[in-house]
C-alpha positions in Angstrom: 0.0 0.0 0.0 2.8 2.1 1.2 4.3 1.3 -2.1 1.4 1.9 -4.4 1.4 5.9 -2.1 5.0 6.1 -3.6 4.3 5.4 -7.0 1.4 7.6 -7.0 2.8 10.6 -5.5 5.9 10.0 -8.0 3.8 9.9 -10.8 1.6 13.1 -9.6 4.9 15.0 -8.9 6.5 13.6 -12.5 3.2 14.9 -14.0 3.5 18.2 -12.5 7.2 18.4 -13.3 6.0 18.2 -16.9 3.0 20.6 -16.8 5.7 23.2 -15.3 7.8 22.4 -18.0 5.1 23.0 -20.4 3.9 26.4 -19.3 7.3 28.0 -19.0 7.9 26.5 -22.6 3.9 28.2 -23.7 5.5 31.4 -22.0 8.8 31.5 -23.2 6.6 30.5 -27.0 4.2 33.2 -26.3 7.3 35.5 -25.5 8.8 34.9 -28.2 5.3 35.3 -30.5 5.2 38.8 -28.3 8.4 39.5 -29.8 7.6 39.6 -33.1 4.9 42.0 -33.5 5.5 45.8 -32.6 3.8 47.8 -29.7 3.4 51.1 -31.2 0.5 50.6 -32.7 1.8 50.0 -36.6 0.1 48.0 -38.8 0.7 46.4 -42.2 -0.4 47.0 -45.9 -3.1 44.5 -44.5 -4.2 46.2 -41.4 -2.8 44.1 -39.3 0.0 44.2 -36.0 3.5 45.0 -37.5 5.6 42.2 -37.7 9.6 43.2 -37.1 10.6 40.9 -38.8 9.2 41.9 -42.7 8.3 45.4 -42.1 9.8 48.5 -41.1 13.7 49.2 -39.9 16.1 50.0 -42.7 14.6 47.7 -45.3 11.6 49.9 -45.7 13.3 53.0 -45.2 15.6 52.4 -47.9 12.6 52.9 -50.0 11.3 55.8 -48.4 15.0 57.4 -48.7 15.1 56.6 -52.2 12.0 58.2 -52.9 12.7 61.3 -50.9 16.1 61.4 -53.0 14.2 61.5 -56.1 11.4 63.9 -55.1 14.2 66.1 -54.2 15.9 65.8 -57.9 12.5 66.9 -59.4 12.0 69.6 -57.3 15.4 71.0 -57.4 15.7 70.0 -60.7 13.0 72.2 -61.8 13.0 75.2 -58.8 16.7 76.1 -58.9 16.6 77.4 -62.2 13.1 78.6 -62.2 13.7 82.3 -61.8 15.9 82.1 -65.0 13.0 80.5 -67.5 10.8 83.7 -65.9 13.5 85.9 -67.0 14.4 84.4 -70.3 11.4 82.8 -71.3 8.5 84.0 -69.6 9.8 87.8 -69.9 9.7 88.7 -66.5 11.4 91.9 -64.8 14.0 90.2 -61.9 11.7 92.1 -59.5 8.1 90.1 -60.6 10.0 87.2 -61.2 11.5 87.3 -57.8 8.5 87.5 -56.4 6.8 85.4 -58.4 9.7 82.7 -57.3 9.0 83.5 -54.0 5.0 83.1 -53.5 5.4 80.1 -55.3 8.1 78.6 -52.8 6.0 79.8 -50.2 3.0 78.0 -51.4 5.0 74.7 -51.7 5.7 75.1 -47.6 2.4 76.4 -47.0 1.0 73.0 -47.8 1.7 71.0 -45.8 -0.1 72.2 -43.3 -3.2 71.3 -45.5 -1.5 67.2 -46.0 -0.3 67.2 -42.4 -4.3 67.3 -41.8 -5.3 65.2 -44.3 -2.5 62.4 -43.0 -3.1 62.5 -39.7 -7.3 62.5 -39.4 -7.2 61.1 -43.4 -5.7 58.7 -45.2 -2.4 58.4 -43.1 1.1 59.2 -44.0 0.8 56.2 -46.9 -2.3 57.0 -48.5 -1.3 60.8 -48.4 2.2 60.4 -50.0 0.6 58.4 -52.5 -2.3 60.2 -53.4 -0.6 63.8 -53.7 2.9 62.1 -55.5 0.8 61.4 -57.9 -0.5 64.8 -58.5 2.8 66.3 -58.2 3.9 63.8 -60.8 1.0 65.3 -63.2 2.4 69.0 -62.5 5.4 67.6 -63.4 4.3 66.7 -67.0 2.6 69.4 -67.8 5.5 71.3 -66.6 7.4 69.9 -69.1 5.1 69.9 -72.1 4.9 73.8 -71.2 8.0 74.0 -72.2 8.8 71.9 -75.2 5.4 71.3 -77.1 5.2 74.1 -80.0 1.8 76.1 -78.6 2.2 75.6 -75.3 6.3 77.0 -74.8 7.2 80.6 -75.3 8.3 82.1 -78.8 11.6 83.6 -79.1 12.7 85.6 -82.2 16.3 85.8 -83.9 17.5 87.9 -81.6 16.6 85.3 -78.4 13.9 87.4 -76.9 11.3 85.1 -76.2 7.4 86.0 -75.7 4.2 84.6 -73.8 0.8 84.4 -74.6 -1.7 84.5 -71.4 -2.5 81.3 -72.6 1.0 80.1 -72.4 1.8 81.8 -68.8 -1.6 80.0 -67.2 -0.2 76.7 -68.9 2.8 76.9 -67.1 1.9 78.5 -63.8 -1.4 75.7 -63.4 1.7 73.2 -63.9 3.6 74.8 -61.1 1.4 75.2 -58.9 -0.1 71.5 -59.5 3.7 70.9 -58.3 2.8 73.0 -55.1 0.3 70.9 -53.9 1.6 67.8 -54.7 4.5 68.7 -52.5 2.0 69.7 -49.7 1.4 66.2 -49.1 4.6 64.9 -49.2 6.8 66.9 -47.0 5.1 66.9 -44.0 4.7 62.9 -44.5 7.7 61.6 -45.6 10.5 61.9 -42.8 7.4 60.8 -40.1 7.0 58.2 -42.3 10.1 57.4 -42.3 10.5 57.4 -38.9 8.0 55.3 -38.1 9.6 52.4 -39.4 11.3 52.2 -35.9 9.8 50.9 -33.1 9.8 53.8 -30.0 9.4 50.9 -27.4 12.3 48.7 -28.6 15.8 50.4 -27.4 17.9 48.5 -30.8 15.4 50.2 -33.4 15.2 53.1 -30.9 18.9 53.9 -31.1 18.7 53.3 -34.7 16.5 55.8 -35.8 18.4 58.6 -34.4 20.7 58.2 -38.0 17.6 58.2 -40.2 17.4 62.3 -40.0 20.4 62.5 -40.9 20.4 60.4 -44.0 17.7 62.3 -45.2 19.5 65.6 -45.1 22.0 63.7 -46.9 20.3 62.6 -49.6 18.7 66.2 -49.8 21.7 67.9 -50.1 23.4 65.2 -53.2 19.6 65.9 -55.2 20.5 69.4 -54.9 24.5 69.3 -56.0 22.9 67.6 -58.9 19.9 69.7 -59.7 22.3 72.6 -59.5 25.0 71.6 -61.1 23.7 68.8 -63.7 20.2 70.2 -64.5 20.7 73.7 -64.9 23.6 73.0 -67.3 21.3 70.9 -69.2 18.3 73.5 -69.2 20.8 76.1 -70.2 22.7 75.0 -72.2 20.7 72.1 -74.3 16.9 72.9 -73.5 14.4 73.6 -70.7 12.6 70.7 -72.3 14.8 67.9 -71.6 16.0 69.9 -68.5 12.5 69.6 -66.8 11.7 66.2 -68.6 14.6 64.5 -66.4 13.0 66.3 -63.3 9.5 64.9 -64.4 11.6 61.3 -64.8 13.0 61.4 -61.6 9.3 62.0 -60.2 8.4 59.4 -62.1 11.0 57.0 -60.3 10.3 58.6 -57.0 6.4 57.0 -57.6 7.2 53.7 -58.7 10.0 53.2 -56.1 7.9 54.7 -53.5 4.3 52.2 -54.1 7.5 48.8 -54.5 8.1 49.5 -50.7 4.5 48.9 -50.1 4.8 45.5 -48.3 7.1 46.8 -45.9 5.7 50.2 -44.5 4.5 50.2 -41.2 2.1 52.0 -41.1 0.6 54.7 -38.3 -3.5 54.3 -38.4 -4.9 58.0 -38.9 -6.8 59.1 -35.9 -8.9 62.4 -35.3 -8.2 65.9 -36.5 -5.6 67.1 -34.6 -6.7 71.0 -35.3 -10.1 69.8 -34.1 -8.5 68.8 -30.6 -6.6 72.0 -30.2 -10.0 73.6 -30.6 -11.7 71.6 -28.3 -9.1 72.4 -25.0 -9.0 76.2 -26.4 -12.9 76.3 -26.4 -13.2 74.2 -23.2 -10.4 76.8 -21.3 -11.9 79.7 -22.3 -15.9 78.3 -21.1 -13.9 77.2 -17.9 -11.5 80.8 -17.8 -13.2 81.8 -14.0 -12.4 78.2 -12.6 -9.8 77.6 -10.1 -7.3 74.6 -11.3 -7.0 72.5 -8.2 -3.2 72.0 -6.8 -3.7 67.9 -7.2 -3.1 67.5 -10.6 -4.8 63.4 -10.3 -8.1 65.3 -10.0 -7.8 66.2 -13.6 -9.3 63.8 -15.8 -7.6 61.4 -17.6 -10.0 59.3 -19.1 -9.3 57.5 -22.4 -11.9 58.5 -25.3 -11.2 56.5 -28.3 -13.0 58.9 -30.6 -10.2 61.9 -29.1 -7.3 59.9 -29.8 -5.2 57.4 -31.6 -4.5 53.9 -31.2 -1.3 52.7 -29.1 -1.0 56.7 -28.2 0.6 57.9 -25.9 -0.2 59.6 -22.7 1.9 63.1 -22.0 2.4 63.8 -18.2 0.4 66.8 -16.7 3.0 70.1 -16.5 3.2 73.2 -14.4 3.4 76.2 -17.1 0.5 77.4 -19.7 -1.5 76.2 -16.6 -4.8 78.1 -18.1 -5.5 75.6 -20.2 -5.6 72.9 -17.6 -8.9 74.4 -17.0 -10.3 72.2 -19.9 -9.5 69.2 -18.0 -11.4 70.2 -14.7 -14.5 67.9 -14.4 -17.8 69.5 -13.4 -21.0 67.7 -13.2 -22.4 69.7 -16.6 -19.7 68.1 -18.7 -21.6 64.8 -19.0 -25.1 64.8 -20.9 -26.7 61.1 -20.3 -23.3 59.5 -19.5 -21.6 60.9 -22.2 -19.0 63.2 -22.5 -19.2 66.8 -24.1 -16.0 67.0 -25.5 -16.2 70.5 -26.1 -16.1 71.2 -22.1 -14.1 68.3 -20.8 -10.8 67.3 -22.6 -8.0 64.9 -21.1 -4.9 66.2 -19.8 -3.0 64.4 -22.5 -5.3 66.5 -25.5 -4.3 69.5 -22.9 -0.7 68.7 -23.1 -0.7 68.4 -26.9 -1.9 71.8 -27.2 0.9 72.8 -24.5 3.5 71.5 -26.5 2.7 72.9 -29.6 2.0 76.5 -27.7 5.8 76.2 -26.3 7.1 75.2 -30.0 5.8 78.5 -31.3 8.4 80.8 -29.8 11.2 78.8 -31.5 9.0 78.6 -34.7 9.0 82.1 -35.4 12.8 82.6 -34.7 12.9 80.1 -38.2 11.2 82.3 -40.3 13.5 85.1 -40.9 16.1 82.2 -41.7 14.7 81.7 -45.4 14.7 85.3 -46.4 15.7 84.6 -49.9 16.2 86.8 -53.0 17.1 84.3 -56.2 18.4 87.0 -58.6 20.2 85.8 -62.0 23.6 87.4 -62.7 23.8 88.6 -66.1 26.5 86.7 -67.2 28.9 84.2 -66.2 30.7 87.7 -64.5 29.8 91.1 -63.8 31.6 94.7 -63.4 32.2 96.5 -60.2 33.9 99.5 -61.4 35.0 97.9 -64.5 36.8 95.0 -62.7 35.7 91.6 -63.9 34.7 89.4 -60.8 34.6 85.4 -61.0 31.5 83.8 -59.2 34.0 82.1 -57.1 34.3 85.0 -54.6 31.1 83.6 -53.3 32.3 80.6 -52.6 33.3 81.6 -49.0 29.7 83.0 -48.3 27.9 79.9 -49.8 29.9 77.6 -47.4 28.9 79.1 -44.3 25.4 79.5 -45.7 25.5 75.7 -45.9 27.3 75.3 -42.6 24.3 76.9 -40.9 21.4 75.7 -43.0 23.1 71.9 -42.4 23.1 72.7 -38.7 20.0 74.0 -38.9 18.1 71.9 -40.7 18.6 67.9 -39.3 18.5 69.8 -35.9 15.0 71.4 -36.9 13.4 67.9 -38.4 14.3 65.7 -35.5 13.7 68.5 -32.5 9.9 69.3 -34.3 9.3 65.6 -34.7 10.3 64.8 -31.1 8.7 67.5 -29.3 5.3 67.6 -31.2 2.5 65.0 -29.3 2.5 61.4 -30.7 -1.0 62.1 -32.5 -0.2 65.2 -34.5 3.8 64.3 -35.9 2.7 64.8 -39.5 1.4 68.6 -38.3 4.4 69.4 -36.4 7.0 68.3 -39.3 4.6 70.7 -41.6 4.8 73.1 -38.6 8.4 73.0 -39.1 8.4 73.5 -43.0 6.2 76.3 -42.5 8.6 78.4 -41.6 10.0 78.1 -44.9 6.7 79.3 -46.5 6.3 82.1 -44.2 10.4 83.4 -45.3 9.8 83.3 -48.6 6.4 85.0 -48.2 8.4 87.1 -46.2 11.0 87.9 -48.9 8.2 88.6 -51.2 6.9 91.3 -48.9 10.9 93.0 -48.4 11.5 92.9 -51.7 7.9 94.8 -52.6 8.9 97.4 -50.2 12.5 97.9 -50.9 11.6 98.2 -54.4 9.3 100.8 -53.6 11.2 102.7 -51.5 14.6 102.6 -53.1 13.2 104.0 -56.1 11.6 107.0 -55.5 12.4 110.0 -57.0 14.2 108.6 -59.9 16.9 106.3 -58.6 17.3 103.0 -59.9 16.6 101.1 -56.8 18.4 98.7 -55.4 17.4 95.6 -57.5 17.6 96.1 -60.8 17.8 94.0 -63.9 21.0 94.5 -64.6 22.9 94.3 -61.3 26.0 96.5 -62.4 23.2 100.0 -61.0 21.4 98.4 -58.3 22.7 98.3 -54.4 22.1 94.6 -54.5 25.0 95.0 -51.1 22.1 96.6 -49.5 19.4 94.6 -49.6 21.6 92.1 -48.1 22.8 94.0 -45.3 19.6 94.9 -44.5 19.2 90.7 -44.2 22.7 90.5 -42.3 21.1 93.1 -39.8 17.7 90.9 -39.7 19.1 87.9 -39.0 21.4 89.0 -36.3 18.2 90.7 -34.3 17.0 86.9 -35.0 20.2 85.2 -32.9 19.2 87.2 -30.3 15.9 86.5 -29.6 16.8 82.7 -30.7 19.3 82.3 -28.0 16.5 84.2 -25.2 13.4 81.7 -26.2 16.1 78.9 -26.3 16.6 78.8 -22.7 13.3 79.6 -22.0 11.6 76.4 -23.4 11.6 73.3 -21.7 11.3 69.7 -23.7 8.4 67.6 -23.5 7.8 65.5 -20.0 8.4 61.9 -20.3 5.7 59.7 -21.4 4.1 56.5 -20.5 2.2 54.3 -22.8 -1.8 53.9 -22.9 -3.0 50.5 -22.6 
């Protein structure tokens, strides 16, 4: 009997043994299956969890890099050169065509703003880079029939004076503008895109995004040595035609190469109009603006609302400053109709941090803007006289490499610091956030240039942009940007070490 208790308790403890063994293998298996699927919320071409194993990391972003590479060959391509075909072809005075250069540029930064909405409530940073690459493939072509098709290109005589018809000019400007908007939806998407290949809440593809910025800038900046160099040779030299047809090829490429990545994107699911949440915590403050904010900040509510924000978000911890808008976040007993929440009286400290961080980005915003003052003049020749003194373009080299110092600085510091401080939600509208700035300069440049013009030619003088630059004061239109952007530094370096980075941030369930 004693014996048959043995046997029995052997067995039971043997059985156990192996039922242990089991369950730590089924968790170490479902580990492992854990492992394999991302936890930021991205999804593939088929909707469902990211595997990390066949999507994202550097295998999808090498097609996302290639097409940013050759988006930036088309646009460079057919921008650098673009104030020369209004001068030579179009007929434009350097003032109009100046101007003209710059609304246009300024449209093309405007944008984004518009696709940043559309990606992020929309159609997603996919679905928005491929709708609008598409158009600006179409501006692209017509771009380039504008300038080669008899009927639709300017007439030049003998003497190489060429004319327009109104016909002619809308042709061309449609195509550009068709360009404009096209852009719009790709700036603001692709380097998010990009860098959501990467998973935030795994520390190897963590680390290895912090590169990714930086490769794009590179590949930037090689598109435009090319454009500039390569192109505008061509356009000059053997036709505007086949200039701006390679720029439309590269476009071309930049499409095909972009939709071959498509099994590989991860992909961010759009979520609710981030301009639409601002709203609601600015309309909520000021309808709350005689309430007291209470001094425990876990009274505030923090309630998840599926329809206010986006899947696998994340939550932003409450902070001290901009404290009136924490108001929106104060619960009172009207906020709820029928169990339901108004959410144009009650908003989640999260949605009230979102609109806190984008508040403290505008200070640092502003202080871009006067960075892309631009003029884009045309120099008559391949020299021009200063008191009768030939002059090589090569005494600019000097100024053009400090130029690129700063704008290289500038720029892959600007792209990652907007992407990382804007909320998780809304990364699309703070990368167009940041290309605004661009949009507002060249707006900006517009406007200086109208004035100076106006102003430096009264009573008779020549002004100090002229067509011919040997009679303007070109030097002092210029200077007056050296003194503008050193009055910039200054308040740069004050709202610098004002601002304070985004809080930490923990994960929503």
């Amino acid at each position: 009997m004693q014996t048959n208790s043995v046997s029995i308790a052997s067995g039971l403890m043997a059985s156990q043994k192996e039922d242990s063994s089991l369950n730590t293998y089924r968790l170490l298996e479902g580990s492992e299956e854990d492992d394999l699927y991302t936890e930021d919320g991205t999804v593939d071409y088929l909707d469902n969890i990211a595997n990390r194993r066949t999507t994202g990391n550097w295998k999808a972003c090498s097609y996302i890099l290639g097409t940013e590479f050759s988006e930036r060959l088309a646009s460079f391509g057919m921008s650098s050169n673009l104030v020369v075909y209004l001068k030579n072809r179009l007929n434009e005075h350097s003032v109009t065509a100046s101007k003209n250069m710059a609304n246009w540029s300024g449209t093309c930064y405007a944008m984004p703003l518009i696709g940043a909405v559309v990606a992020d409530r929309y159609l997603g940073r996919y679905g928005t880079i491929a709708t609008f690459s598409i158009i600006y493939a179409m501006g692209m072509s017509l771009l380039t029939l504008s300038a080669s098709v008899p009927g639709l290109k300017p007439i030049c005589d003998e003497g190489g004076v060429c004319y327009s018809t109104d016909a002619q000019t809308a042709v061309f400007f449609i195509a550009l503008y068709l360009v404009a908007i096209g852009s719009g939806g790709i700036k603001p998407c692709v380097t998010p895109f990009g860098a959501d290949q990467f998973d935030d809440t795994d520390e190897v593809e963590k680390a290895q995004k912090g590169s990714l910025f930086n490769w794009f800038y590179f590949l930037i900046s090689i598109a435009s040595l090319i454009a500039h160099s390569v192109l505008v040779w061509i356009q000059v030299n053997i036709g505007w035609g086949i200039g701006y047809g390679i720029a439309t090829g590269a476009m071309v490429i930049a499409v095909i190469w972009f939709f071959s990545g498509t099994t590989l994107y991860r992909n961010q699911r759009p979520g609710s109009n981030p301009l639409t949440r601002l709203r609601r915590v600015i309309v909520a403050s000021i309808k709350k603006r005689n309430l007291k904010v209470p001094t425990d900040e876990s009274v505030l509510f923090k309630n998840v609302d599926a329809e206010t924000t986006t899947i696998r978000s994340h939550k932003l911890d409450h902070t001290e400053s901009l404290s009136f808008f924490d108001k929106a976040a104060v619960e009172l007993e009207s906020d709820r109709i029928e169990g339901s929440i108004n959410t144009w009286s009650l908003c989640t400290v999260t949605e009230v941090e979102e609109l806190k961080a984008l508040v403290r980005l505008l200070p640092l915003w502003a202080t871009g803007i006067l960075e892309y003052l631009r003029l884009e003049l045309v120099r008559r020749h391949d020299y021009y006289e200063l008191d009768h003194v030939p002059m090589s373009i090569f005494w600019q080299i000097p100024q053009y490499f400090i130029m690129g110092c700063a704008e290289v600085f500038t720029q892959i510091g600007q792209m990652e610091f907007f992407y990382d401080q804007a909320p998780d939600s809304m990364r699309s509208f703070g990368a167009a956030l940041s290309l605004s700035t661009t949009a507002l300069g060249c707006y900006m440049s517009s406007f200086l240039v109208t004035v100076v013009t106006k102003y430096s030619t009264r009573n008779g003088n020549v002004g100090w942009i002229t067509d011919n630059l040997n009679y303007g004061h070109l030097h002092y239109f210029f200077g007056l940007l050296a003194m503008l952007g050193t009055i910039n530094l200054g308040v740069f370096i004050l709202v610098s070490r004002w601002y304070t980075h985004k809080k930490s941030v923990k994960a929503l369930d």
